[in-house]
N, C-alpha and C positions, 0 to 999 in steps of 0.2 A: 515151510512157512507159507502161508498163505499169498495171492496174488495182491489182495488187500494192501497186507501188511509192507510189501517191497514198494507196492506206489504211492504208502506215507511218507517211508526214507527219500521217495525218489521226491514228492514233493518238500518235504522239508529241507532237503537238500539246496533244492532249486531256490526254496526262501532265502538258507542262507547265502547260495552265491548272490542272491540283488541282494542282499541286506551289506556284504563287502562293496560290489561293484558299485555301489552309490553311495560309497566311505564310511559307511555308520560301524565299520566293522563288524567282526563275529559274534552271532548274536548269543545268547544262551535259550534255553528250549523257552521259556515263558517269553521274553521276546518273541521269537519267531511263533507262539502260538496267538501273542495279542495282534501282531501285526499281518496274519493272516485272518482275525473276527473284523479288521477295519476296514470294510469293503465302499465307506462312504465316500472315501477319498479327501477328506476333509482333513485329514493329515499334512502337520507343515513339509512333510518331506514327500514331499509333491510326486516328483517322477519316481520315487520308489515305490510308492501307493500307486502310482498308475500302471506300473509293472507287473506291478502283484497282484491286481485285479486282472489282469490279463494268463497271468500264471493261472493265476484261480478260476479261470473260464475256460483253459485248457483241457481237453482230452473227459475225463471223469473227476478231476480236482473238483470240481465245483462241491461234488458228494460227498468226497474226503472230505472235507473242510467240516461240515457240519459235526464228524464223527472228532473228528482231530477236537472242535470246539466242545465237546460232551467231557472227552478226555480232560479238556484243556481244565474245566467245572470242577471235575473229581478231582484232579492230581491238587490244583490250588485248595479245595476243602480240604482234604490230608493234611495238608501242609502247615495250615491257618489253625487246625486241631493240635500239630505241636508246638504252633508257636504260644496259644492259650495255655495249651498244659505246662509248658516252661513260664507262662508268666504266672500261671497260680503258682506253682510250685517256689518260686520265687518271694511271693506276696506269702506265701504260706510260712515262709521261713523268716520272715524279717514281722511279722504282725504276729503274736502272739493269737489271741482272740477272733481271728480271720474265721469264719464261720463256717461252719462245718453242716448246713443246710442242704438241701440234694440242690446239687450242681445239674444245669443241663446246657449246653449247647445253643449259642442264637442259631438264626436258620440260615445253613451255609457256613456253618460256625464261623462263626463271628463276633465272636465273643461267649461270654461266658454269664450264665446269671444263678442266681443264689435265692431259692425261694424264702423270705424272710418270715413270711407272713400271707393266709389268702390275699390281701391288701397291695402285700410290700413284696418288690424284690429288689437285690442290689444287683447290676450289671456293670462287667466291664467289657468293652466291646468297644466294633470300630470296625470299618472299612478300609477307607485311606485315610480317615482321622481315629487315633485311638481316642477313648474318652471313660469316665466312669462315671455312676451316680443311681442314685434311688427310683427304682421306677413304682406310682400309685398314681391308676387313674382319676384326675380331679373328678370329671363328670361320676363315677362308680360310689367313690368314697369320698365327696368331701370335708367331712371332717377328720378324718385321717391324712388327706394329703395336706390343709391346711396345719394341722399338725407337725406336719414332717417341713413345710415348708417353712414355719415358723423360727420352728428348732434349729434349722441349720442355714439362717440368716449370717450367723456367723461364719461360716464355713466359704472359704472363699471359694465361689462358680460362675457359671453363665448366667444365663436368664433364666428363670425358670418356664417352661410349658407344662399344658394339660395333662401330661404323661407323666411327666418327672421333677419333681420339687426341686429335685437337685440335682444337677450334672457338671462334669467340667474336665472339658477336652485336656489330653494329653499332650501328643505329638501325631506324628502324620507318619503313616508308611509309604515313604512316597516311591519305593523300588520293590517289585512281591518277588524279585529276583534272588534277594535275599535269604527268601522262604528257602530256597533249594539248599543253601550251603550250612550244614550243622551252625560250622561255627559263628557264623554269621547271623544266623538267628538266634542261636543261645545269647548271643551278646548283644543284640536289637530285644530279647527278651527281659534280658535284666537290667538294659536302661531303662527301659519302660517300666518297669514293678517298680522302681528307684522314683523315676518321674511321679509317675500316681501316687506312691507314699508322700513324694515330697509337697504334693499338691492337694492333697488331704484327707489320703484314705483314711486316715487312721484315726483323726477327727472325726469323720463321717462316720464311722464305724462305733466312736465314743456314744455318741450322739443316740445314733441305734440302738444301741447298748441299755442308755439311760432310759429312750421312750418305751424300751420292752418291758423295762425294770420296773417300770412307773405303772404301765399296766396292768406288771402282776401284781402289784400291791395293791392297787384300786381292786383288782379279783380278787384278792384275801388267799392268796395261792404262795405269796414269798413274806407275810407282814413278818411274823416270827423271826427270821432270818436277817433280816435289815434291823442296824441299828437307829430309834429313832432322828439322830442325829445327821444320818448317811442319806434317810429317806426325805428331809429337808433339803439337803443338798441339794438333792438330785433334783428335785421339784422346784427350787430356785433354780438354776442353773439350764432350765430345759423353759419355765414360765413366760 
């Protein structure tokens, strides 16, 4: 192995002995990678952050760090890739109707979004707060966003902004420590899909459902197929 690769061990090592010796205990690897990026010192645990910056200016550490922090990028995007995939998967199996649109990746994944429409996409995503909702530029399309904003007056969310007619936060990942341990995200994964259903994807998705439907019939692309009666409905119920 490389000389490199021994003076990572040798500094993460050393992370974790201050991380014990200033009682915060044994840390796990995202731990010791966040608290090696916080070189501000602005951390409440004051003399462990001043320690550490001193480790970090030691010998060639300074270099590592950058590399260990690259690392640190890649391993957490992995990671945030199977916690999305376990949450569609999840949403996939309790929604019927859940869309089947090409799926892509926010950037850094970070969620997940569903192109609906040139217009429209649905996203679900999140940093440290998870959240879902319809994203259509006001400024691009406003009669389409006003559209969408209309329709899902009902639908309980946030505010609305220029981006997204409709959003509405879930919960918060407030540990990405998580991310490491299967079972521990499988199961942070499927309160979350539970949570968002419960807070109204599946509304939202009616919703959708109904303005697409409305469109094609305004095209003359579905009139045949719709019973006059159903196609009422649908146009009160969206009006």
């Amino acid at each position: 192995m490389s000389d490199n690769y021994h003076n990572y061990q040798l500094l993460l090592a050393k992370a974790a002995q201050l991380y014990e010796r200033h009682g915060i205990g044994l840390p796990d690897p995202f731990n010791v990678f966040s608290s090696l990026k916080k070189l501000t010192g602005t951390d409440c645990r004051g003399k462990y952050m001043s320690d550490l910056k001193e480790l970090c200016l030691e010998d060639n550490n300074f270099v590592l760090i950058h590399d260990l922090r690259e690392a640190m990028r890649e391993v957490e995007t992995e990671l945030r890739k199977k916690m999305w995939d376990e949450i569609e998967s999840e949403l996939k199996s309790e929604i019927q109707y859940f869309p089947n649109k090409k799926r892509s990746y926010k950037k850094g994944n970070k969620g997940l979004c569903y192109q609906l429409s040139e217009s429209t996409s649905l996203e679900v995503a999140g940093d440290s707060a998870i959240w879902f909702g319809v994203r259509c530029s006001k400024k691009k399309y406003k009669d389409k966003y006003d559209t969408l904003k209309n329709a899902l007056e009902d639908v309980s969310g946030e505010k609305p902004d220029d981006d997204y007619p409709f959003w509405q936060e879930v919960n918060r990942l407030e540990d990405l420590s998580l991310l490491l341990k299967d079972a521990e995200r499988q199961k942070y994964a499927k309160k979350t899909a539970r949570e968002i259903i419960s807070k109204g994807l599946k509304e939202l998705l009616e919703v959708l459902e109904d303005i697409a439907l409305v469109n094609a019939i305004k095209e003359g692309e579905k009139t045949e197929l719709v019973p006059e009666e159903q196609i009422f409905e649908i146009l009160e119920r969206i009006s």
